[in-house]
N, C-alpha and C positions, 0 to 999 in steps of 0.2 A: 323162528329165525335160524338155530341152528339145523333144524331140519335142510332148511335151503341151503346152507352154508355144505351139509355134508351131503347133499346133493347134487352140489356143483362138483364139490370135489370127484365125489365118484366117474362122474363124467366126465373130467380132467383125465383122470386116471386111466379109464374104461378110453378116451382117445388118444391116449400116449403109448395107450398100448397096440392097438392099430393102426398108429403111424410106422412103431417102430418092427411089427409084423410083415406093412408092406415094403420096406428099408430090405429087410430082411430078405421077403421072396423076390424083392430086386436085385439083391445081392448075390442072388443064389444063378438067378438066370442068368446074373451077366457073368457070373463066376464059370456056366456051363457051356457058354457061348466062348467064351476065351480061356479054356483050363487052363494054359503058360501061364495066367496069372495069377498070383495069388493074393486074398481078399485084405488083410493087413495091409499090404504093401501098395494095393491100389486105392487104399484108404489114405495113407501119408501119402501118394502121388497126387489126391484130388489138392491136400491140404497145402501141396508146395506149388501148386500150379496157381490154387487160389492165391498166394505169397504173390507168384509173379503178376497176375494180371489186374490185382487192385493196390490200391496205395494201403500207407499204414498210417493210423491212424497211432502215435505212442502214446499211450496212458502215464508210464513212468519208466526210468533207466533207473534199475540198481544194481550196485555194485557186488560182485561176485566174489567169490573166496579167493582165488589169486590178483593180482596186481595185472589191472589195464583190461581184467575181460565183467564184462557188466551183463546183464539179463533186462530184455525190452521188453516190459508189457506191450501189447501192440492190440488191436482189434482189425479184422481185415476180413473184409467180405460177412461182418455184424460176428464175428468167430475171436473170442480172445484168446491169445496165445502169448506164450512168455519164451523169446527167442535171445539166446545169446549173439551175443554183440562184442568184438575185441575193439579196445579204440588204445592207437597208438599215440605214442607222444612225439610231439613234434616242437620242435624249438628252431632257433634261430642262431648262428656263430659268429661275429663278424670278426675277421681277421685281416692282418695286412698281409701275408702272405697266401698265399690258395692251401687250403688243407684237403687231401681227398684220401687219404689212408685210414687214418682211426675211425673215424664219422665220416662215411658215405654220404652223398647228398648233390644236390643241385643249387647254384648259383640262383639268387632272387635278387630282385632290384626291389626294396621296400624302405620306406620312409621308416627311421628310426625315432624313438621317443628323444624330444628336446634337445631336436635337432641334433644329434650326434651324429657322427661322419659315416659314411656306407663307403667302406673297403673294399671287402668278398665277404660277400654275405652269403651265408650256405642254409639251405633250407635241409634239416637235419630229422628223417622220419625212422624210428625207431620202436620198439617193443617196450612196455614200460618196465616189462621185468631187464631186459638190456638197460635203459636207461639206468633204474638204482645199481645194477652190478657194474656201470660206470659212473659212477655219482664221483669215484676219486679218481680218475682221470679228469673228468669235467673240472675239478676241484683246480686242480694241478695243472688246468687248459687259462685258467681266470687266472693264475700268476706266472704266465705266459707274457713279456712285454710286447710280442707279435699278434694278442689278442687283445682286440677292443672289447670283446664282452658277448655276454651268452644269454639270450633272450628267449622268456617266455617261458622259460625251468619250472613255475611257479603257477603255471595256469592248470586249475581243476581238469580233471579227464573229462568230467562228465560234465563241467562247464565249457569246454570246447564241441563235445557234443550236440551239447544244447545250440549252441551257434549256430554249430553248422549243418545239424540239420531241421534245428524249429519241433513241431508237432505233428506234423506229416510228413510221410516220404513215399519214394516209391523205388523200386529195385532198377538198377541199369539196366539197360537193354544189353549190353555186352558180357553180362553176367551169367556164365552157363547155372541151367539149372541143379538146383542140391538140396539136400535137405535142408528142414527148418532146422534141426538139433547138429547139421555143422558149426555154424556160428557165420557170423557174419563180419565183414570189415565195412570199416565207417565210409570209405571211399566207395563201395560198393552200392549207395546206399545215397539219392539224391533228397535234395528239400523240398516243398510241396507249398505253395500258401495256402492261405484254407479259403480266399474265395475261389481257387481251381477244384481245391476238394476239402467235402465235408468234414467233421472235428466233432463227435462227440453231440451228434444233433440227437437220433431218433436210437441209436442203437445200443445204449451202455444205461444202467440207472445204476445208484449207488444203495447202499446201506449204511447205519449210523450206530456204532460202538461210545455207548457213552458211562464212564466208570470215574466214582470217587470213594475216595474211605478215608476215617477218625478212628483211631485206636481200637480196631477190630471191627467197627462198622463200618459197611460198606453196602454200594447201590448197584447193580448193573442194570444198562437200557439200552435192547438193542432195537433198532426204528429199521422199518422195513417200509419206506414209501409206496413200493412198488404194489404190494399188497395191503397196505395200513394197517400195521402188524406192529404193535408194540410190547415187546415181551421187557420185565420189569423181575427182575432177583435183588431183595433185599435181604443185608446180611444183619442178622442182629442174633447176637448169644444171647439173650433174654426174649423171655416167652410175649412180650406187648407187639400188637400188632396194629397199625396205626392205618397203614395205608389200602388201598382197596378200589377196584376198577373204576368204579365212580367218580371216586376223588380224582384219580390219576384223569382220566379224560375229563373233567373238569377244568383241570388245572391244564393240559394241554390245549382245549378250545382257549381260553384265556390269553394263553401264551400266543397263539395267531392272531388275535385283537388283540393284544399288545404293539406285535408287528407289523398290526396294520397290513395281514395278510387272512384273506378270505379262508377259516377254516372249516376242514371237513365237514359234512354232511353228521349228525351224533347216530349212531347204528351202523354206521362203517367202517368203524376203526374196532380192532378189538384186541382187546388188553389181557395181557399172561401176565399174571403176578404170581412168584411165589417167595417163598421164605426160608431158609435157609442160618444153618448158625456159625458155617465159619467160611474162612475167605475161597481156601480150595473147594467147598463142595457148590460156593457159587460161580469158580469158576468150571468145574465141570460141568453146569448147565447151559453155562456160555455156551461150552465147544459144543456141546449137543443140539443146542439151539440152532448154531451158524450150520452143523453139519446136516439138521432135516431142511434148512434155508438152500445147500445147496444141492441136495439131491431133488428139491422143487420143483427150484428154477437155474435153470445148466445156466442162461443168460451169462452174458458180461456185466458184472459187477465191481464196483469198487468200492472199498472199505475205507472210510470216514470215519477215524478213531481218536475220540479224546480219552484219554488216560495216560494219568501220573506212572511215569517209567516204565512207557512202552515196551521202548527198546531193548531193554532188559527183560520183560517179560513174555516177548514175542513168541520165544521157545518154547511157554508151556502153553500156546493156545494154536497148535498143527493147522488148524485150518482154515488160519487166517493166509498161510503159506501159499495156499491155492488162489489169491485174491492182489489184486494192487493194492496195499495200504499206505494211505496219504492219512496222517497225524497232523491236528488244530492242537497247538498250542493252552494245557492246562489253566484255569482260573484257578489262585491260589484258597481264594477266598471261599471256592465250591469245600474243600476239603476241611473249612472248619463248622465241624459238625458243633450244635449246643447240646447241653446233658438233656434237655427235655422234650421232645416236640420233636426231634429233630427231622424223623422218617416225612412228614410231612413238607418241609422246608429242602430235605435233597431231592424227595419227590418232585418240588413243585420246579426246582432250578433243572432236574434233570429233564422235564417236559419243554421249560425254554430252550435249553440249549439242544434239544430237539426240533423244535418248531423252527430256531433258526437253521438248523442244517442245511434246509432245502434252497434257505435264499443265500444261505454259506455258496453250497455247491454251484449255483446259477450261475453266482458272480464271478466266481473260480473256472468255469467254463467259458464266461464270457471274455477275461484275462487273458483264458491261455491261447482262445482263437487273435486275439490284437495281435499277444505279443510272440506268438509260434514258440510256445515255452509246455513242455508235455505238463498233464494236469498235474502230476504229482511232484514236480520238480521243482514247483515255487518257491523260494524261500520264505521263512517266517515274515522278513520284511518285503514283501513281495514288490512295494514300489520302487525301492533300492536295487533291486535284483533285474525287474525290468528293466529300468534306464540304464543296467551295467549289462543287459543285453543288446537293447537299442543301441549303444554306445559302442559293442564293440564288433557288435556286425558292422556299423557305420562305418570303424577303422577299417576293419579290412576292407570293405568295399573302395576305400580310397589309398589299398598298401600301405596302411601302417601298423609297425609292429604294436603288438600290446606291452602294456604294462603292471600286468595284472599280479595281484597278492593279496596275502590275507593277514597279512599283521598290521595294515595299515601304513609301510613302507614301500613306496612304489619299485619294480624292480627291471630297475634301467639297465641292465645287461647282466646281472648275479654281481657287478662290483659294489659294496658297499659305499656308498656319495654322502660324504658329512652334512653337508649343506643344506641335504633330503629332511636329517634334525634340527640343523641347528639355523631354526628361523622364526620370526618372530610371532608371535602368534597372531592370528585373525579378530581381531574381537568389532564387534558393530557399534558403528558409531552411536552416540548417543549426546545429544544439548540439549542442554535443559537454560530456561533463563527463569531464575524463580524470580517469584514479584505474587501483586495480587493485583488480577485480572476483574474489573467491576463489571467490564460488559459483557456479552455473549460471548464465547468461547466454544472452538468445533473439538473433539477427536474425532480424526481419521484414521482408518486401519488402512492398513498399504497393502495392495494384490501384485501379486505378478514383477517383481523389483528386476530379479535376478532375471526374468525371462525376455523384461523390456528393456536393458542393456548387454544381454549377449544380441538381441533380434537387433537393436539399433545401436550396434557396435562400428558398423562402417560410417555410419553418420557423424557417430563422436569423433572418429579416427578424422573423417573432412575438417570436421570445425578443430581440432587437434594441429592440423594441418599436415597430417600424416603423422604423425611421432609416437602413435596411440603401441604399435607393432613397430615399428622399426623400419628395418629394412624388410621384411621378411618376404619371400618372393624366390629369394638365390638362396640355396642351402649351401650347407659348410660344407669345403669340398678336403681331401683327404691333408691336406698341409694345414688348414685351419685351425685355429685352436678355439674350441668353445666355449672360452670364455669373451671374445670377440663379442659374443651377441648375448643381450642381453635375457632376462626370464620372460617378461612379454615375449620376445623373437622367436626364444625357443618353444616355448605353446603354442605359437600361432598356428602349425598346422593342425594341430589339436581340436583348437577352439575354432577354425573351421569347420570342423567337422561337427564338432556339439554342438555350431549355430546353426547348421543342415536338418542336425536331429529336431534342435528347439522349433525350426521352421516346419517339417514334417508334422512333429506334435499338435503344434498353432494350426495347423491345417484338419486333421482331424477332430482335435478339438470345436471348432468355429464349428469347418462346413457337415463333418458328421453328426458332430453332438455324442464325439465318444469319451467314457466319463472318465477314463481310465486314461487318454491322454492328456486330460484337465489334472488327474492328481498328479500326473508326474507332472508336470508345470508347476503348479501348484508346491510340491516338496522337492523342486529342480535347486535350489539353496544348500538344503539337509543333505543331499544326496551328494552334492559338487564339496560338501567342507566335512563329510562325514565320513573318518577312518574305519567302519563299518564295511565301507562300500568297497568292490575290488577295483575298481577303478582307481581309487581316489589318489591325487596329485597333490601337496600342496602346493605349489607352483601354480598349476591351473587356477587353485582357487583363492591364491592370490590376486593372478590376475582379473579374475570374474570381480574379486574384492575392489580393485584397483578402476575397475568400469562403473561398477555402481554406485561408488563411490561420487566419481564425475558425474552420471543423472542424476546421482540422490543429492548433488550440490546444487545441480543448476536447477533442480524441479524446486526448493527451498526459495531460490533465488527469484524464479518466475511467480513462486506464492507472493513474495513480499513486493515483486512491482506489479500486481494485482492489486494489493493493498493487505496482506493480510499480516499479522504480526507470527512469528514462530515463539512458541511457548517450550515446546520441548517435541524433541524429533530424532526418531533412528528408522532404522530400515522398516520396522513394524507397523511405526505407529506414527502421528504428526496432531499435536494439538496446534490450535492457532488460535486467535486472538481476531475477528470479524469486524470491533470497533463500535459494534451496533446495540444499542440498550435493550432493544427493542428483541425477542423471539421471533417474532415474524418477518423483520426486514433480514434478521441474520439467516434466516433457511433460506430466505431468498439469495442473498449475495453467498452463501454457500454453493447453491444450486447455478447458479449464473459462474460462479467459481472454476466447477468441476466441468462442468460444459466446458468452460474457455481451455483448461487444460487439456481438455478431448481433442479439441482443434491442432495439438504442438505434435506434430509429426515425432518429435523427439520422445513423448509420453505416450506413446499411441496405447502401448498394452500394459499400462499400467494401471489401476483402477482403484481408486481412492473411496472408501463406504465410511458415511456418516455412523462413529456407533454413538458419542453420545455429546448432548448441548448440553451448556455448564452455563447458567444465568450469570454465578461469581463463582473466580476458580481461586483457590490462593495455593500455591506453588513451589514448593521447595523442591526435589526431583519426583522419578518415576514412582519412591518408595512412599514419599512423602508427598501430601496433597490432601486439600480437603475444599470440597465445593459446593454448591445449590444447582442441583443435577434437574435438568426437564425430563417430567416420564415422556417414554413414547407409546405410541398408538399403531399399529401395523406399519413397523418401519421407519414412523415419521416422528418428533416431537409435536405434541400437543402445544397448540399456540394458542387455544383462547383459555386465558387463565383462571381459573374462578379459585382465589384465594389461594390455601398453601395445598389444596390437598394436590396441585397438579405437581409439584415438586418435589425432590427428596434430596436432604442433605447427608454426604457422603464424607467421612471422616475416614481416611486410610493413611494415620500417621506411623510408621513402623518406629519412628525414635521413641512414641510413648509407651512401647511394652516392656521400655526398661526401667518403668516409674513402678510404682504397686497399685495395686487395681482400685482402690478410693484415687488417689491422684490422679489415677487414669481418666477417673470419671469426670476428675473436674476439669483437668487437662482438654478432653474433648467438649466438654460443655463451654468452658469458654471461647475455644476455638471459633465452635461453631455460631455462639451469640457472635464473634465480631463478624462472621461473615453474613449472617443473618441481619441483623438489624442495620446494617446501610445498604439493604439487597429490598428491604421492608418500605423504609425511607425512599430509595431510587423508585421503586413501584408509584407509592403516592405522590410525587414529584410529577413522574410522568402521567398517570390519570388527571393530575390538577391541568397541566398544560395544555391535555390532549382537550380538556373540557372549556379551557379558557380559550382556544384556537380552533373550536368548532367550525368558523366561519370559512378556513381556508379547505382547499381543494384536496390536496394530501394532510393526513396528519402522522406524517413519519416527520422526526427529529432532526433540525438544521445542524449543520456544522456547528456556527453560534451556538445554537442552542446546548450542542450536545456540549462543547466547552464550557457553557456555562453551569448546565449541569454536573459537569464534572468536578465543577469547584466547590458549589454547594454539597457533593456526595464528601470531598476532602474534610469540608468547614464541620461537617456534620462526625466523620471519625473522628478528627481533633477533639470536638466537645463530648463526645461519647466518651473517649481515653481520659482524658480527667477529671471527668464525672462523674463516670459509672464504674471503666474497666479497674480504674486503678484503686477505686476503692471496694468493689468487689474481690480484686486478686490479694490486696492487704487481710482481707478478712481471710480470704483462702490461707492466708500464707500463717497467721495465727492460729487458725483452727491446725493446722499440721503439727505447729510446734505445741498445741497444747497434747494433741494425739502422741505426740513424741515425748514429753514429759511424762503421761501416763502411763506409756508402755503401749498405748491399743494401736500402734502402728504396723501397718505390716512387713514384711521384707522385700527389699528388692527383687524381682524375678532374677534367675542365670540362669543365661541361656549360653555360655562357654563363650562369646565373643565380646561380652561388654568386659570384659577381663584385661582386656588390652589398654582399655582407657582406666575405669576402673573410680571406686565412688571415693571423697576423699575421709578422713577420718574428722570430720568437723559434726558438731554438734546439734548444727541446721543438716544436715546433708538430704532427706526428704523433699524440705523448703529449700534449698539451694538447684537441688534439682529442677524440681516443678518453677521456680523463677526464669533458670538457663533456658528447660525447654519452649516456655510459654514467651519468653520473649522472643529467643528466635525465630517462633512461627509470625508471632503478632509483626515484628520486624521485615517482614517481607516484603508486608506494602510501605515501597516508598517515600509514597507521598505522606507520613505520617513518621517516618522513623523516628524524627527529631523527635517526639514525643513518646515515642516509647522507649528510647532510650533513658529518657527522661523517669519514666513508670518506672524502669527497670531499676535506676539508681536509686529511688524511695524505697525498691524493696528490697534490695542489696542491704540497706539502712537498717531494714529491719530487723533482719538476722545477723546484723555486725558484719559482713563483709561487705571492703570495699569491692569497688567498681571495676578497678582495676587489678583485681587480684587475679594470680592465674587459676584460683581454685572457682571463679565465675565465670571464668570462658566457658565456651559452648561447643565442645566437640564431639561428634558424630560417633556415639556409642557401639555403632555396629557398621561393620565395612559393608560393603558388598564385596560377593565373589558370585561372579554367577559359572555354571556348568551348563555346556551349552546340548542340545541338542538330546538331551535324555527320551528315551523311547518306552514306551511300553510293550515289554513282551508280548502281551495277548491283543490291544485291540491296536496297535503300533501307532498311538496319537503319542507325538513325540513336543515339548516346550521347554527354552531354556527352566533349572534351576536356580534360585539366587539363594544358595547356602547361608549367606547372612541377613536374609532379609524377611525370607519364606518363614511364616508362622508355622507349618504342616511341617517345615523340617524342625526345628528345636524342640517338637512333640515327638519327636521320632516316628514321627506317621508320614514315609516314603513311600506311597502309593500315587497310583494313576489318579488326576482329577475330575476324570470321565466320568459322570454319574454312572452309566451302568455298568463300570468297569472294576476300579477300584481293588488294582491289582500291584502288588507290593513291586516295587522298584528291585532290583539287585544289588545286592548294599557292596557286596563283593567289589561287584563290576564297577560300582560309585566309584570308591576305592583303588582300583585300577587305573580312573581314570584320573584320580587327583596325584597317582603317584608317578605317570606319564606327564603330567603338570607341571608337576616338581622338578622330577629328573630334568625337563627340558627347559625350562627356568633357571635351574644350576647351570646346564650347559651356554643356556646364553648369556649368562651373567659372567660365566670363565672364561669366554671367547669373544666379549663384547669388544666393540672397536673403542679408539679416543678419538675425543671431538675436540676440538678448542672451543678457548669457551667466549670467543670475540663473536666470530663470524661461525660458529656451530657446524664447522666443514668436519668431515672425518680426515683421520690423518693417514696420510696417502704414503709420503716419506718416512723409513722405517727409522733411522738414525737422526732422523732433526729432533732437536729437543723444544723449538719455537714453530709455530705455524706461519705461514707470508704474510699473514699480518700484524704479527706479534704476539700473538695469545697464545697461550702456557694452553696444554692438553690436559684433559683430563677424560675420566671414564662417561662412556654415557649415562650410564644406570649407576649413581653411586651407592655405597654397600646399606647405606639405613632404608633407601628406598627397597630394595632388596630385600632385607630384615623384615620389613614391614611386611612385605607379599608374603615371605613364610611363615609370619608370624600367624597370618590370617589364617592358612591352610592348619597350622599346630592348632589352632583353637578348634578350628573344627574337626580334626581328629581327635581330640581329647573330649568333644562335648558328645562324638559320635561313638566312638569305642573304635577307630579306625586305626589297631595296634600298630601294624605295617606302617603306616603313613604317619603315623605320632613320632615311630622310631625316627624314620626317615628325617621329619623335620626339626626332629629335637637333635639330631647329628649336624643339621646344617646350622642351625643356631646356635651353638656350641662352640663351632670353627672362628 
């Protein structure tokens, strides 16, 4: 085998060297036919000619040592080249007087962000390095009272690039020709789509830099597709040697059946391992590696490189300098090596994250031809980056300025706008109606919320009857004052435009079947309320809030004159209540359900998925619940029952993890008996009926009938509760106190938020607990309360407290606070947090919940965001309006001390409800070690 292998090569060689002989006596003859010229120079002449007559293909724009000039990977005519690029800054002036002295420029007529007035608007093109050596004239332009404001100061150089001219281009025609090492200007330089011309199909292949290290151990792997070339440097200061070609192609084949991608052929891939004992002498086999890779193959290449602190270490590796290098995002978890074993286990991760490279790079390809975004320019969040691409070509195509930034402050002319802060926060709805549910029960997971109320936003505005927008239509003309129109009015031009894009998307989506405008629909929510994004408005995405709101009413509305009951319901998620005992009649009037919804013009793209049927649900909120869950079968619940094995009871009580883990047990074992044994009962009930009604036609359950059943399931809890329950939780409630007498009890769990409520110093306090929680839950079903009330005061008895003491109330040991929108770094699956609720956080296990992921959160950034929380909590709370407290109006008149209809004002948010929101965030910076943000909150509780 390698006879053949060094075979081939010589023959490679033996013909590279005969290519480049006849190059040569080509060279010579055309040199002696034309001596005037000389062979260098007719060399850069072919290479600028080729510039002019094909398009370019960009691989990636980076940024250059001075301010505003960049360097284009480009490939053109299959030849990669790296051509500088200046790209100017360009902004916007709007003044009430004409200005043409300081800032040269031309007049534009362009729709201004949220609706603000268009004066003299001066389209302002500039050098970036002019631009900063004016940065204090612009400063000193903004407290100008002749100046409306200075747009667009804020937008990336290379983010405007990207715009304007996507991932292909091609040179002007009016553009005399020049060298490739003059530079170019962006204006010189038009856009291309890529079904006019090709993007990275047949002419570029990449390579794959893959590096991790532990405390002086470390791995390098560089993957060469092209050739199936996997060279492997492991660094280890001790003499064991673990790993070994075998293993390694082993564990690579593996890793492609993993992926469920068809791997290699075994004898075709071949494996360079060596070994090495410190970090520099592996990486000098790097650079030697990459530099026999490129004197191989001259080809256009691009470098796919994971490794921790690239950036910083780009300088010692020169020859990656010769290459586009686009960086994946580290896994933190690759880099914790174990003391034993370990060469095998980076080995076997370094082979996955190999084998993924190739269907990495497809998709990345496949990305940058949608979205005309160069391959190396994507953001780590690439769907967020997309849609703030889509979104702002869309603007300008319809003259409107941008509002683009990156601190998550939109930047409506460079004047700072309070109002931009101080506003209330977005939070999604959420109703819960706790009870206990006997009969079948759906959850519905919600698609497409936000995508089916911007698309059918005109529809709402008709039945609205126009009021949805306002007036919007006539813009504010220069005498105007903007506060006239409302924040609907003022996004409206906006949100025309994002329902264009959303309709575009919806199109390619449906009739292409492309996947990538399904995920921005899909994360169109995340992206529209996520200060992340440079787009982002909150304004806009109030109003998006403000619409779906309206569908997310009326779609509730039309479930219940269907028939169905709402159990609990937000944007996400929608349990309901079907009415039906029976499994099989309830799939069906599910299915019959969802159909009829399909019909309402108004729901068209919204799409409702059965995830799970609940025989009995019993229901306190999202946190709290616990039910007799049906398994499913490819998709479907299983409806013919044979006993219990088809079900599974589901206890997710988050109040009981503030008991100790014996109480815990009994806590959910009784639970689950009450819901169990009338779920037991209902079964045999109806098998008696179905067997005693054999003779009729159908044997689904009458109205009558189901009524009557219902009362029998009542009659039957009644005498279960003072029969069994109450003298089973008596015996519980003794056994604790004797456990507490002898000392064998255990401690209450702290998890840093039961603190607020807090356990009291009484002598039952174990048994006091376990009674508050156990009754609460059992108290849910109604129809039975009067009796458990009743339970509850026999066992109040028991431990000497009364009934009505306040140390027997039942108060909710743990708030919620949820964090919304948390992302992961590396595979960007992004889900709210609920800091007081999430088990995974009070273990301090802040990681991804992606099985194959399972990448630590940024505790920093956590923090960041709870102190943006804070700060803007404060401010609303200082800046809050009064209300009266008759008719709930805000108070409009600054010096009335009465409102017009006689109510006394007061604040809207008063100060303990306020207390109480900080107090939450203190608890959880104290249980998290969130110094910054403990300070913060312990200043404001203090005041």
């Amino acid at each position: 085998m390698k006879k053949r292998k060094w075979r081939a090569t010589r023959e490679e060689k033996k013909r590279r060297r005969l290519n480049n002989s006849n190059m040569l006596h080509e060279h010579v003859d055309t040199a002696n036919k034309h001596p005037e010229k000389n062979g260098v120079s007719d060399l850069f002449r072919k290479h600028g000619s080729t510039l002019f007559r094909s398009h370019w293909q960009i691989i990636q724009l980076v940024p250059g040592v001075q301010p505003g000039h960049f360097y284009a990977w480009i490939v053109a005519n299959g030849i990669m080249q790296k051509i500088p690029l200046d790209i100017q800054r360009v902004f916007y002036l709007n003044s009430k007087a004409p200005i043409t002295e300081n800032f040269p420029g031309r007049r534009v007529k362009k729709i201004l962000p949220h609706g603000k007035p268009n004066y003299n608007l001066i389209e302002v093109v500039i050098t970036e390095e002019q631009f900063r050596a004016e940065s204090k004239k612009l400063a000193a332009l903004l407290a100008d009272p002749e100046i409306e404001g200075i747009y667009e100061t804020k937008v990336p150089l290379e983010f405007h690039a990207i715009v304007q001219l996507g991932c292909v281009c091609k040179i002007d025609k009016a553009v005399k020709h020049k060298n490739a090492d003059d530079g170019w200007n962006l204006n010189e330089l038009h856009m291309k789509t890529t079904t006019e011309c090709s993007y990275l199909e047949q002419s570029i292949t990449y390579f794959y830099l893959y590096h991790s290290l532990s405390d002086g151990r470390a791995i390098y792997v560089i993957y060469f597709p092209r050739s199936w070339t996997i060279s492997v440097v492991v660094v280890n200061p001790f003499q064991n040697k673990e790993l070994s070609s075998s293993i390694l192609e082993k564990q690579f084949h593996e890793a492609f059946q993993t992926l469920g991608i068809e791997p290699p052929t075994k004898g075709n891939i071949t494996f360079k391992l060596e070994y090495v004992r410190s970090i520099e002498a592996g990486g000098k086999i790097l650079h030697s590696t990459l530099l026999e890779y490129r004197h191989q193959h001259p080809q256009p290449a691009i470098a796919i490189i994971e490794y921790p602190g690239f950036q910083a270490k780009k300088s010692g590796i020169r020859i990656l300098q010769e290459f586009p290098c686009v960086t994946i995002p580290c896994n933190a978890s690759d880099c914790n090596y174990q003391a034993l074993g370990w060469q095998v286990t980076a080995g076997k991760i370094s082979m996955q994250r190999c084998a993924a490279s190739s269907q990495w790079f497809t998709e990345r390809v496949l990305l940058s031809r949608y979205a005309h975004v160069p391959f190396g320019n994507i953001e780590l969040d690439r769907l967020l980056f997309t849609a703030d691409v889509f979104f702002s070509r869309a603007l300008r195509d319809q003259q409107q300025v941008l509002w683009i930034s990156d601190d998550g402050i939109p930047d409506f002319g460079g004047i700072y706008e309070g109002e931009t802060c101080f506003v209330d926060e977005v939070n999604q709805p959420a109703w819960s109606y706790l009870g206990a549910y006997r009969k079948v029960a759906v959850e519905l997971k919600i698609h497409h919320l936000a995508v089916n109320a911007i698309h059918k936003s005109s529809l709402l505005e008709e039945m609205d009857g126009g009021s949805l927008f306002g007036e919007y239509g006539s813009q504010p003309t220069s005498s105007a004052n903007e506060t006239d129109y409302d924040e609907a009015s003022a996004c409206a031009p906006a949100f025309q435009v994002l329902k264009q894009l959303i309709q575009r998307c919806i199109s390619d989506a449906v009739a292409s079947g492309n996947i990538f405008a399904d995920a921005i629909l899909q994360h169109l929510y995340r992206w529209l309320c996520s200060p992340m994004s440079k787009l982002h408005d909150p304004a806009l995405h109030r109003v998006l809030d403000m619409v779906m709101r309206k569908v997310f009413v009326l779609l509730l509305f039309e479930l219940r004159k269907l028939g169905a009951t709402i159990i609990f319901a937000s944007f996400s998620k929608i349990i309901i209540d079907t009415g039906k005992f029976e499994l099989l009649a309830a799939t069906a009037y599910c299915d019959s359900l969802l159909k009829t919804l399909q019909t309402r013009d108004l729901f068209e793209w919204i799409e409702l998925e059965p995830l799970y049927f609940w025989h009995s649900l019993l229901f306190k909120d999202q946190f709290n619940y616990g039910g007799i869950r049906a398994k499913f079968q490819t998709g479907s619940p299983i409806t013919n029952t044979e006993g219990d094995s088809q079900v599974e009871i589901v206890a997710c009580w988050n109040m009981a993890e503030h008991l100790t883990k014996d109480i815990q047990a009994l806590f959910h074992l009784r639970v689950s008996e009450f819901l169990y044994d009338p779920w037991v009962y209902l079964q045999k009930q109806i098998s008696s009926r179905t067997t005693t009604d054999d003779s009729t036609c159908t044997p689904s359950i009458t109205v009558t009938a189901a009524e009557t059943l219902e009362d029998c399931i009542n009659d039957h809890i009644r005498k279960r509760i003072s029969n069994y329950f109450t003298e089973k939780l008596l015996e519980d409630v003794c056994s604790i106190n004797k456990r507490i007498n002898k000392g064998n009890m255990d401690q209450p769990p702290t998890h840093g938020f039961s603190s607020s409520v807090g356990y009291q110093n009484h002598k039952g306090d174990a048994a006091l607990e376990f009674i508050k929680h156990i009754s609460s839950v059992l108290a849910l079903d109604q129809n039975v309360q009067h009796d458990v009330w009743r339970m509850r005061k026999n066992l109040l008895r028991l431990i000497h407290v009364k009934e009505f003491a306040p140390e027997a109330q039942f108060h909710d040991p743990c708030p919620s606070f949820i964090l919304p929108n948390v992302i992961c770094s590396y595979c960007n699956d992004y889900r709210d947090l609920d800091l007081g609720h999430d088990s995974m956080i009070w273990k301090d296990d802040w990681r991804c919940v992606v099985p194959q992921c399972g990448q630590p959160y940024n505790r920093e950034h956590m923090e960041n965001l709870l102190l943006q929380i804070v700060m803007q909590r404060e401010r609303l709370y200082h800046l809050q309006d009064l209300v009266c407290v008759k008719c709930r109006q805000v108070k409009a008149a600054r010096l009335a001390e009465l409102c017009d209809c006689g109510g006394s004002y007061q604040c809207y948010e008063n100060a303990s409800t306020f207390l109480s929101k900080m107090q939450v965030i203190h608890n959880i910076a104290a249980r998290q070690n969130f110094q910054l943000l403990h300070n913060c909150t312990s200043w404001i509780l203090q005041e």
